[in-house]
C-alpha positions as CSV (number, residue, x, y, z in Angstrom):
1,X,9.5,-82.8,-10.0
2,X,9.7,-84.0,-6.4
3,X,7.2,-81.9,-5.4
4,X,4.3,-83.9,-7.7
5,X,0.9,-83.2,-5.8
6,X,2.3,-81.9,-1.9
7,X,-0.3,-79.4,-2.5
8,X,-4.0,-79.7,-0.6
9,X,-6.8,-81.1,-3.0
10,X,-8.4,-77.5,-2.7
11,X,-8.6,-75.5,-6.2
12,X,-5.3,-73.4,-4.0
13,X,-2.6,-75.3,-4.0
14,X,-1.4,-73.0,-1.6
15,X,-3.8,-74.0,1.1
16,X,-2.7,-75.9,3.8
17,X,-4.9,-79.2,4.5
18,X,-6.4,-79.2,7.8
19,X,-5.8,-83.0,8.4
20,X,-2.1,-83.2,7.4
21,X,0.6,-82.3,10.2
22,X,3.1,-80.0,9.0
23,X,6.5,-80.6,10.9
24,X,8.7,-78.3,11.8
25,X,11.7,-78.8,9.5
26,X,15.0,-77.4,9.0
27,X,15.8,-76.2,5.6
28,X,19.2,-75.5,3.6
29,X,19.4,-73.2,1.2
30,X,22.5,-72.2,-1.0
31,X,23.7,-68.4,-1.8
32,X,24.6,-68.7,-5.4
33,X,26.7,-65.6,-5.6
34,X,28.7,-66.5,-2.3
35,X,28.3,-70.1,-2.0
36,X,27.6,-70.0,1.8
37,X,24.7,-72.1,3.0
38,X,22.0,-70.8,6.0
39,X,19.2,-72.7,7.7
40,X,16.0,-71.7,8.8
41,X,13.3,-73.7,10.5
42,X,9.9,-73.3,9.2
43,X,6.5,-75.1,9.3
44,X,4.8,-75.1,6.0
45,X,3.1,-77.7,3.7
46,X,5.9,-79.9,2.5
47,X,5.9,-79.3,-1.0
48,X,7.4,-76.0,-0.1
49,X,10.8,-77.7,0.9
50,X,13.7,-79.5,-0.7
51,X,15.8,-82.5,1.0
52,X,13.4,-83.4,3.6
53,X,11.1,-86.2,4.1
54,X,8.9,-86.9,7.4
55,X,8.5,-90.2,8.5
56,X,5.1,-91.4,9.3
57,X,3.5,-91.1,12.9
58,X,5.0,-89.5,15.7
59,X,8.7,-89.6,15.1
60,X,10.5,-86.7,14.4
61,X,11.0,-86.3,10.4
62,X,14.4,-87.5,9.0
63,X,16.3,-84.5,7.4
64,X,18.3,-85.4,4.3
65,X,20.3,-82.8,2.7
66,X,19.9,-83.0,-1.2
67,X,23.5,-82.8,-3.1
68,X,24.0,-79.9,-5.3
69,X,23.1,-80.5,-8.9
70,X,25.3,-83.6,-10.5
71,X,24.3,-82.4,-14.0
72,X,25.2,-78.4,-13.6
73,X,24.0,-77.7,-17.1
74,X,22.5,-74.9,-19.1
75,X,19.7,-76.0,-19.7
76,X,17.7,-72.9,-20.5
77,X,20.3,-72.9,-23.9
78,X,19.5,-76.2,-24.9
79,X,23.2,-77.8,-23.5
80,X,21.0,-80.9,-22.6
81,X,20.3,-82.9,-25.9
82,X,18.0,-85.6,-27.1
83,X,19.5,-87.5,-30.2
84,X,21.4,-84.5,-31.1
85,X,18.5,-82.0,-30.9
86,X,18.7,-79.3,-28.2
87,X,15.6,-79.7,-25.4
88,X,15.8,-76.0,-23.9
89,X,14.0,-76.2,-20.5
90,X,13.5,-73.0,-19.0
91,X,13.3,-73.4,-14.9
92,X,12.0,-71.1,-12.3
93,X,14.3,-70.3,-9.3
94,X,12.4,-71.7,-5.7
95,X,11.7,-68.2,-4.1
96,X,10.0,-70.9,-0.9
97,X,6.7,-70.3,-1.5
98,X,6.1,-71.9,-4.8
99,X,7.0,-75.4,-4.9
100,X,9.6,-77.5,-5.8
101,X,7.8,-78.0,-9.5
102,X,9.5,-74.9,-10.7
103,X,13.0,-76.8,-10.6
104,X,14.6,-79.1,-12.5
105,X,16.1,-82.4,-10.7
106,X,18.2,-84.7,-11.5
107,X,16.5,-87.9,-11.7
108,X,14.4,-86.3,-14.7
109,X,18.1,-85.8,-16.5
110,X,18.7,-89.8,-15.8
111,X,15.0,-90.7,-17.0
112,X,15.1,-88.4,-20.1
113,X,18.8,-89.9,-21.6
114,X,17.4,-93.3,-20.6
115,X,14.4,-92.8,-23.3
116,X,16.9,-91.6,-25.7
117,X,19.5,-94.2,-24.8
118,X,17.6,-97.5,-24.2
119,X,13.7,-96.6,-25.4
120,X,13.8,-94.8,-28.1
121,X,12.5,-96.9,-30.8
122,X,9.5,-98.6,-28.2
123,X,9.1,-94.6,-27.0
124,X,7.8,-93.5,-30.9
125,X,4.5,-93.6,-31.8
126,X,3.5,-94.2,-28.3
127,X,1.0,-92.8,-25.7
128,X,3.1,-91.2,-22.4
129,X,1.3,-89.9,-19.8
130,X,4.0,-88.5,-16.9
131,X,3.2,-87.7,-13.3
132,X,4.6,-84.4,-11.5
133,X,5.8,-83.1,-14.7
134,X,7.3,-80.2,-12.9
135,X,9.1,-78.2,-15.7
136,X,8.0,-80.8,-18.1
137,X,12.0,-82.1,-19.1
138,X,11.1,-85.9,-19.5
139,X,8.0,-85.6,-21.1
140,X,9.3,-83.2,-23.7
141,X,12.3,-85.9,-23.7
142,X,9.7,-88.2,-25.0
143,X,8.0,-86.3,-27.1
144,X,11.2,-85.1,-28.9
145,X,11.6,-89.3,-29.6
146,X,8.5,-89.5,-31.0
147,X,5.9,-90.6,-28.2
148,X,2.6,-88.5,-27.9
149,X,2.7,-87.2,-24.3
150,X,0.7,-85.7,-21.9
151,X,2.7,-83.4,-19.5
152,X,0.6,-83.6,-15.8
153,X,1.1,-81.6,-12.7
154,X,-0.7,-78.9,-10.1
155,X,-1.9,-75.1,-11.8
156,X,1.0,-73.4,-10.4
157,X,3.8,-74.8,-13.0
158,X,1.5,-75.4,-16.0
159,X,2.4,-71.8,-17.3
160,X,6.4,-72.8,-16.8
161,X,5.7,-76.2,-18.8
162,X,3.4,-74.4,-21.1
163,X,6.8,-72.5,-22.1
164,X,8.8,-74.9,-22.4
165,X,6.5,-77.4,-24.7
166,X,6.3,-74.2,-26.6
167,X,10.0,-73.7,-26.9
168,X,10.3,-77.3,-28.2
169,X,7.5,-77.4,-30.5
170,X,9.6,-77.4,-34.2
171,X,11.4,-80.5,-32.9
172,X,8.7,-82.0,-31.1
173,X,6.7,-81.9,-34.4
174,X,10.0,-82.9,-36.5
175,X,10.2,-85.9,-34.8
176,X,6.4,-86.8,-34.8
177,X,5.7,-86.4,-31.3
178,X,3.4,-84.1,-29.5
179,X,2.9,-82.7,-25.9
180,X,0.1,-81.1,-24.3
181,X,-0.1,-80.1,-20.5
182,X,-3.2,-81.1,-18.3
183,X,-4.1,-80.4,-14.2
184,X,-3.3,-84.3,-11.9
185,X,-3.9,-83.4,-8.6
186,X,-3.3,-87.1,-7.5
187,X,-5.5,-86.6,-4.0
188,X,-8.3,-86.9,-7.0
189,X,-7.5,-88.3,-9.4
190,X,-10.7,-89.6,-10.9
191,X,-11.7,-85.8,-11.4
192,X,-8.5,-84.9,-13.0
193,X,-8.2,-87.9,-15.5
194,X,-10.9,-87.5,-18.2
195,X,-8.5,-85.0,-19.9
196,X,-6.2,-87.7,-20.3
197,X,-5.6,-90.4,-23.1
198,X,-8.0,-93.4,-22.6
199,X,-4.8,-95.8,-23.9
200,X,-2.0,-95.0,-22.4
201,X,1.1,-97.3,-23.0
202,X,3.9,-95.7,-20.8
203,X,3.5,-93.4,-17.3
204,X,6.5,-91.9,-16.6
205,X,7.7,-89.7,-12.7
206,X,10.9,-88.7,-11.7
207,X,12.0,-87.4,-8.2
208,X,8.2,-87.5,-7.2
209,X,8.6,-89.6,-3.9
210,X,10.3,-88.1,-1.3
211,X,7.7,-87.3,1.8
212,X,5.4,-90.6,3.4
213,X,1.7,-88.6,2.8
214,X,2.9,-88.3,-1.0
215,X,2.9,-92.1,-1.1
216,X,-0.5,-93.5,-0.8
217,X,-1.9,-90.7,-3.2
218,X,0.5,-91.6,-5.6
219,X,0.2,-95.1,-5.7
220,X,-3.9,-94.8,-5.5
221,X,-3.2,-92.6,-8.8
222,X,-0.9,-95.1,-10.4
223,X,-3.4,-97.9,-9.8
224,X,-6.5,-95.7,-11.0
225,X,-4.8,-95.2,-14.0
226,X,-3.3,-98.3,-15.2
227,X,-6.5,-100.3,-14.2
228,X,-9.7,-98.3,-13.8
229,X,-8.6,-95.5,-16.3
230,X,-7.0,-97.3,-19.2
231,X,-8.2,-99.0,-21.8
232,X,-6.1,-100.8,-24.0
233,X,-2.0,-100.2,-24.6
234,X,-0.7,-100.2,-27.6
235,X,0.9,-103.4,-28.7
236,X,4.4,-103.4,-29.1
237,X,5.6,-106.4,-31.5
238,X,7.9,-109.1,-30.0
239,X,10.8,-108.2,-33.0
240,X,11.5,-104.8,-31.2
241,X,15.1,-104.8,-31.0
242,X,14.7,-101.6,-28.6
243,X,13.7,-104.2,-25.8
244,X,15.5,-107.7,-25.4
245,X,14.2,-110.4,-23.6
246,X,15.8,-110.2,-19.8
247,X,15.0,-113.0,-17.0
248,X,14.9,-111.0,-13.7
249,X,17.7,-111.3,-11.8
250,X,18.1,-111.6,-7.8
251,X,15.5,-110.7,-6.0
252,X,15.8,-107.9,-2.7
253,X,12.9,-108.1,-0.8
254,X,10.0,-107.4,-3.3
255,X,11.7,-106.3,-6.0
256,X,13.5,-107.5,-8.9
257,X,16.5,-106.6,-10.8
258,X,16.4,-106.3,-14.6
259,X,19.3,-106.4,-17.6
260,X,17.1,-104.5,-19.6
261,X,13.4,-103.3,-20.0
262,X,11.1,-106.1,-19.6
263,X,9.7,-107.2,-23.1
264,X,6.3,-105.9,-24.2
265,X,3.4,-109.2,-25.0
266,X,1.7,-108.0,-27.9
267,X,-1.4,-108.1,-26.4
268,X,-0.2,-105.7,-23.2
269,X,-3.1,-103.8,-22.5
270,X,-1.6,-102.1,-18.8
271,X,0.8,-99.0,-19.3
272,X,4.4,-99.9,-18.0
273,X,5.4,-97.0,-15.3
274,X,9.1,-96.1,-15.4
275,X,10.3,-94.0,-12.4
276,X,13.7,-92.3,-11.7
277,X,14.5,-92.4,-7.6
278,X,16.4,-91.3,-5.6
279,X,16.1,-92.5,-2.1
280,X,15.9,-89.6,0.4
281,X,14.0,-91.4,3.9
282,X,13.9,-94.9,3.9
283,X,11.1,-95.4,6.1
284,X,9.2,-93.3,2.7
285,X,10.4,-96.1,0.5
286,X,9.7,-98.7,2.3
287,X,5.8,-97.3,2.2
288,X,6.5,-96.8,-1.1
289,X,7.5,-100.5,-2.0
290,X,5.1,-102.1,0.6
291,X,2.2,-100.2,-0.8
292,X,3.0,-100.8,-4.5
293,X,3.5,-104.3,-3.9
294,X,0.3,-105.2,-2.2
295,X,-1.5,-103.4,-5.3
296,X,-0.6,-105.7,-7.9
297,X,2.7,-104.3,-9.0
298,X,5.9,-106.0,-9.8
299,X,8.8,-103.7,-8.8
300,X,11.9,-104.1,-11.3
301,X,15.1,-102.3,-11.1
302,X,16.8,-101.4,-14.5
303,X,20.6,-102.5,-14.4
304,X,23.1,-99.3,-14.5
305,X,24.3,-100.7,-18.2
306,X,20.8,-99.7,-19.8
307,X,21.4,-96.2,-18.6
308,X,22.9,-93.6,-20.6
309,X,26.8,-93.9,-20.2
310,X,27.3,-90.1,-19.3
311,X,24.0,-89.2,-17.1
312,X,23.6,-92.1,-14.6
313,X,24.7,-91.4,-10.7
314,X,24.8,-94.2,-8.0
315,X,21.9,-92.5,-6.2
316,X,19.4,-92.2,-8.6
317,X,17.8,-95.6,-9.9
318,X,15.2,-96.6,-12.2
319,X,12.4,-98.5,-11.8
320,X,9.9,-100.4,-14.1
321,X,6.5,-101.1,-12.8
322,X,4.7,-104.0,-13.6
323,X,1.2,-104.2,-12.8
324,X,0.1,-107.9,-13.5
């Protein structure tokens, strides 16, 4: 969910923070019943907006308008699938004033069919902690494989996952897997993650980076838990067949293209963070990069060919996250 922790570090995530701007921004919306679109300027704490991203310092913030859905399904019915099994996500529709966490995006449909499709046997059995959770589709993805996951986010959508892990619960526990939802606020981390797993082997995020103030949070969050907050991975033997051995290929600025997920040492004992992306201000990615980078982590793209053949788009990418 893009929207991951936009809210204030207040117990309301409703309240605005006195130190944070808020720019004025232009914002689409969509009739459904008549398809016509209207725009309205408002000046609100981001999280309460879609498509737009503010650049840092003075300049005026970049509007980007998101695309309509690329995968228009039901998913409410269950028309989205993990090996076979329907995952029935119910979402909430944005009324402006509660977030984008309510929604589901599409970079969580690209993440999800990516465990299925590439992960699945590494994903068992394992310990999954995801970030900005929003209606909770990937980390129910990963529980349906297997992994035992917990599902983090701000109050407001913890009654929508709540729902949703409850929906899923006979397959969840079919498969082995289980799913609980916890409070990440990641303006505080520290506070937030004594309800979480003390050995966590994967953190997953989709569509969580999209405004600059998001960024440093996030990474600070990322670092916490993969270093301070962690204690041991589980190891993941070198005859998984789930995860071939790639060499990195070229390298664009600080980051590294890979054939397929980077293989495992037995002895791992950091989490490996998989994020789905899609690029919406490129001074925010920048930030993004630049800041993960100078904390220690190796930024790898996964090639298109390891996605799932029917849910990958040219605009979402994912992203393993090495942290050496």
């Amino acid at each position: 969910a893009m929207h991951a922790t936009a809210a204030p570090s207040s117990e309301s995530d409703q309240e605005k923070r006195p130190d944070i701007p808020y720019p004025a921004i232009s914002v689409t919306s969509k009739d459904s019943s008549s398809g016509t679109e209207k725009k309205t300027e408002k000046s609100e704490p981001v999280d309460e907006t879609k498509g737009v991203a503010a650049d840092s310092k003075d300049e005026a913030p970049v509007i980007l308008a998101l695309p309509w859905k690329i995968f228009p399904l039901d998913f409410a019915s269950g028309e989205l699938s993990i090996h076979g099994n329907p995952l029935v996500i119910r979402e909430i529709a944005n009324a402006g004033t509660d977030g984008t966490g309510l929604n589901i995006w599409d970079g969580s449909v690209v993440l999800a069919k990516y465990l299925e499709h590439s992960l699945a046997t590494v994903i068992k059995g394992a310990s999954v902690v995801e970030l900005g959770s929003g209606t909770g589709l990937v980390g129910l993805a990963a529980a349906m494989l297997g992994a035992k996951t917990v599902l983090t986010d701000l109050p407001y959508t913890l009654k929508n996952i709540e729902a949703n892990i409850k929906a899923n619960a006979p397959a969840i526990a079919a498969h082995g897997g289980k799913a609980n939802v916890k409070t990440l606020d990641w303006t505080t981390p520290q506070k937030h993650a004594k309800n979480l797993p003390k050995k966590i082997d994967f953190i997953i995020a989709s569509d969580v980076v999209w405004v600059d103030w998001l960024v440093a949070p996030l990474v600070a969050t990322l670092h916490y838990l993969v270093n301070q907050h962690n204690q041991q991975a589980s190891p993941i033997g070198d005859d998984d067949p789930a995860v071939p051995n790639s060499k990195p290929e070229k390298e664009v600025c600080e980051m590294k293209k890979s054939s397929a997920s980077s293989r495992h040492d037995p002895g791992r004992k950091k989490p490996l963070v998989l994020l789905a992306h899609q690029t919406r201000s490129t001074a925010t990615d920048n930030h993004l990069w630049k800041l993960l980078s100078d904390g220690g982590f190796r930024i790898a793209e996964v090639n298109r060919d390891r996605h799932h053949p029917k849910f990958r788009a040219d605009k979402i990418k994912l992203f393993e996250l090495h942290h050496s």
